[in-house]
N, C-alpha and C positions, 0 to 999 in steps of 0.2 A: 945053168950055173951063172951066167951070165946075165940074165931076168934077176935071178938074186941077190947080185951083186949092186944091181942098179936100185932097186927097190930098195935094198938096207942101205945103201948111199943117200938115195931119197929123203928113208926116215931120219938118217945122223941130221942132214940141212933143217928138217925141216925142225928137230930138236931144238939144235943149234939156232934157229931164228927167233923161237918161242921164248929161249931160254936168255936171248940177248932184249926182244922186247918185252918179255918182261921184268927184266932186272933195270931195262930204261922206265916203266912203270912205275914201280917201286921207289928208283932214284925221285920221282917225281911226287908219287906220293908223299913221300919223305917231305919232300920240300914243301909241300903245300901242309902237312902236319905242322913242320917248322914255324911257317910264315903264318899258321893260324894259331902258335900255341898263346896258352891262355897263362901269364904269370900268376902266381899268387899273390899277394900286396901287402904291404905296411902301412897305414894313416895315421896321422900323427899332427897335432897343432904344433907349429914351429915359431920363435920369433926370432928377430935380428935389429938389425939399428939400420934406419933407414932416415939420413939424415941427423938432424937430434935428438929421432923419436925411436923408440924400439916398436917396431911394429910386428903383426901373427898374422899366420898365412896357414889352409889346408895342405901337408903334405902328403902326397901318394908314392911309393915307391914300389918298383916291380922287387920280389925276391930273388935272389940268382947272383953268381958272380959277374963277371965283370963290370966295364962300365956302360951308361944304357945315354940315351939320348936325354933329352929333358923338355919341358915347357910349360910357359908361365902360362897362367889362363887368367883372364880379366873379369869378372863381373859384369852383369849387366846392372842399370841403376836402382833392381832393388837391393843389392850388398851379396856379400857372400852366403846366397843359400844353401840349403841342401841339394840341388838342384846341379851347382856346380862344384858341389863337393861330390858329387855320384859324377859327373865329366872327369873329375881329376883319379879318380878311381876305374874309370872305362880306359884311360889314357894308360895308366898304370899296368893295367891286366894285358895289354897290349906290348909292354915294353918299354917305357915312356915313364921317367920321372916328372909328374907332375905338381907343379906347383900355387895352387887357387888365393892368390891376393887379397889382403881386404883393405881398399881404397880410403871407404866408409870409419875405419879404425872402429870394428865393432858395430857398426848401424846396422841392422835388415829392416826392412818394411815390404810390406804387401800393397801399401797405398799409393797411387802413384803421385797425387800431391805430395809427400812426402819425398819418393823417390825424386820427384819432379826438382826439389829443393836442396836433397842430400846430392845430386848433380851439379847443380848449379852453383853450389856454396862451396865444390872443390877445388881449390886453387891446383889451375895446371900445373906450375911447375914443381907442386909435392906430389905430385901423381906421379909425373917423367923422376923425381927422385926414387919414389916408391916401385918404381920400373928399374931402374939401373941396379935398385940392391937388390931387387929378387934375383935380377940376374948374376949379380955378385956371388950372391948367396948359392945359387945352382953352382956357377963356376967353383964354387967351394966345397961342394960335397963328394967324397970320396967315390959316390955311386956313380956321378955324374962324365958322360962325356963331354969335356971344355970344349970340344968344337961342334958339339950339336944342341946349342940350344935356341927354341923357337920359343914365339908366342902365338896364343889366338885369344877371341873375345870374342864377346856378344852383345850388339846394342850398343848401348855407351860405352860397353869394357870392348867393342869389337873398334871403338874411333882409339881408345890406348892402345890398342894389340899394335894398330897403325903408329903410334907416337913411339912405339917401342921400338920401330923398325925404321922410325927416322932418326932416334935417336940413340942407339947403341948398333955402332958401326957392325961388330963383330956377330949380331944375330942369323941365326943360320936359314930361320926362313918366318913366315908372318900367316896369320890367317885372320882375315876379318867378318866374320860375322854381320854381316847388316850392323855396321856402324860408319863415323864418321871419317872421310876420307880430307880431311883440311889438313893442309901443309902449310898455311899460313905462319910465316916467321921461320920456313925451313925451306929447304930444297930437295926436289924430287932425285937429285943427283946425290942427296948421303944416304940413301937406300941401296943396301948392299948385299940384301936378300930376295929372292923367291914372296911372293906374294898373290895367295887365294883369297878373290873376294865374292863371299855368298850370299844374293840378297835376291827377295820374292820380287815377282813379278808387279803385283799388285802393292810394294812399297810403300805407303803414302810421306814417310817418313823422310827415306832417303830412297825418292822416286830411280827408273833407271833411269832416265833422262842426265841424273847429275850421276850417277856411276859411270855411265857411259861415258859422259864429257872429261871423268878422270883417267878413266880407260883408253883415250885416245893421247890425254898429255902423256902415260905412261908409255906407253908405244912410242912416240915421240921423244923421250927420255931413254929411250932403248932400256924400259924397267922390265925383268921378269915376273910379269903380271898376267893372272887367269882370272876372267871375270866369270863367275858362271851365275844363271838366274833360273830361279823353279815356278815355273808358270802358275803355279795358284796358290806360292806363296806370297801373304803381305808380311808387318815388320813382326819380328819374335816367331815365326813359326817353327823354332827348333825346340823350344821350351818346351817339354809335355804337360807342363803344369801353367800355362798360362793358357786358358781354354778357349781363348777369345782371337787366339789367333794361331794355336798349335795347327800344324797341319802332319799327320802321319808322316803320309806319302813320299811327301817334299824334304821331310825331315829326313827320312830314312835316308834316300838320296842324298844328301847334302850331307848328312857323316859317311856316305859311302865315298867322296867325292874328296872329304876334307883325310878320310885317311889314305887314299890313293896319291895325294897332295905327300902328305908327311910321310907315306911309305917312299917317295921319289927324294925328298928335300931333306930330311931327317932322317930315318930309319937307315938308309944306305951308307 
């Protein structure tokens, strides 16, 4: 009797441990369900007054009640393509009101002499204008969380993600793209955000040598700064559609890296 006793005592424990890890299982699943659900989306051409001008911007919004984080996304110097209208759409399905700028006021080109020119002909400080109202703008929409809004860019829009984050105090964190790191005319001390900078190895553009030497004034500046580099990445290799210097591999990494970023600095 006493054999039986121990034995059906046995099975209750060992029910009982089953029945606890796997409800800790579950808990977990759950959450990883959570943390990977896939929103459904709204896109929509938006404009606002931006300065004198009324300008029109790609929006993406996740469906779902409350309010969701948000981020500007910048261009690289060919204009608002489709390209970064499927980014601001990837953002969204994620959780993430995004927001795709057009600098350009309407330009695209595929040529880079052109591009080359629609760059250089933009006066900075309609750009830093054209930065502050999208932010306005996000700050204004009902979906929006006012205290989580970032920017990121690419290339040319990856040196504004940077101006964005010198120049509106209150952004919640920055991501720069293989772009320009000049704070010429500002100071490393109005950066008040988190900042990922992602740039290939083989750079020719903006070599590491000069990310590095900013990576070191940051740390110096005590800036929350993460430089990361993909070894056989050169400049543009997250574009899938620029063949000349897409890199899979490196790319895949680098948005695995940049939403690791926004899951720690936005999403929370």
């Amino acid at each position: 009797m006493k054999n039986i006793f121990i034995r059906f005592s046995f099975i209750i424990l060992l029910s009982i441990f089953f029945s606890v890890n796997n409800f800790g299982m579950l808990k977990e699943n759950s959450a990883k369900e959570k943390s990977s659900k896939e929103f459904k989306i709204k896109t929509s051409t938006v404009t606002y007054l931006s300065g004198g001008d009324t300008v029109s911007a790609y929006l993406a919004v996740p469906e779902g009640k409350g309010k969701f984080p948000a981020l500007i996304l910048v261009h690289e110097w060919w204009g608002l393509t489709p390209w970064m209208k499927e980014n601001a759409e990837g953002f969204a399905k994620r959780g993430i009101v995004a927001l795709a700028i057009d600098l350009y006021r309407g330009k695209v080109t595929d040529d880079p002499k052109v591009a080359a020119e629609l760059s250089r002909s933009l006066p900075k400080a309609r750009a830093i204008t054209d930065l502050k109202s999208a932010y306005n703008y996000l700050n204004n929409l009902s979906e929006v969380n006012k205290k989580k809004i970032g920017s990121i860019g690419w290339c040319f829009g990856g040196g504004y993600s940077f101006q964005a984050a010198l120049n509106i105090p209150t952004l919640k964190c920055c991501v720069v793209c293989y772009g320009s790191l000049d704070y010429s005319g500002n100071s490393l001390n109005e950066i008040h955000c988190p900042i990922l900078c992602v740039y290939g190895d083989s750079d020719k553009v903006f070599p590491p040598q000069v990310v590095k030497a900013f990576e070191k004034e940051a740390e110096e500046n005590s800036l929350k700064t993460k430089v990361i580099f993909y070894h056989e990445g050169q400049h543009a290799f997250m574009n899938k559609y620029n063949k000349r210097a897409y890199n899979k591999a490196d790319a895949e990494k680098a948005w695995k890296d940049i939403y690791v970023f926004l899951d720690k600095n936005l999403l929370r």
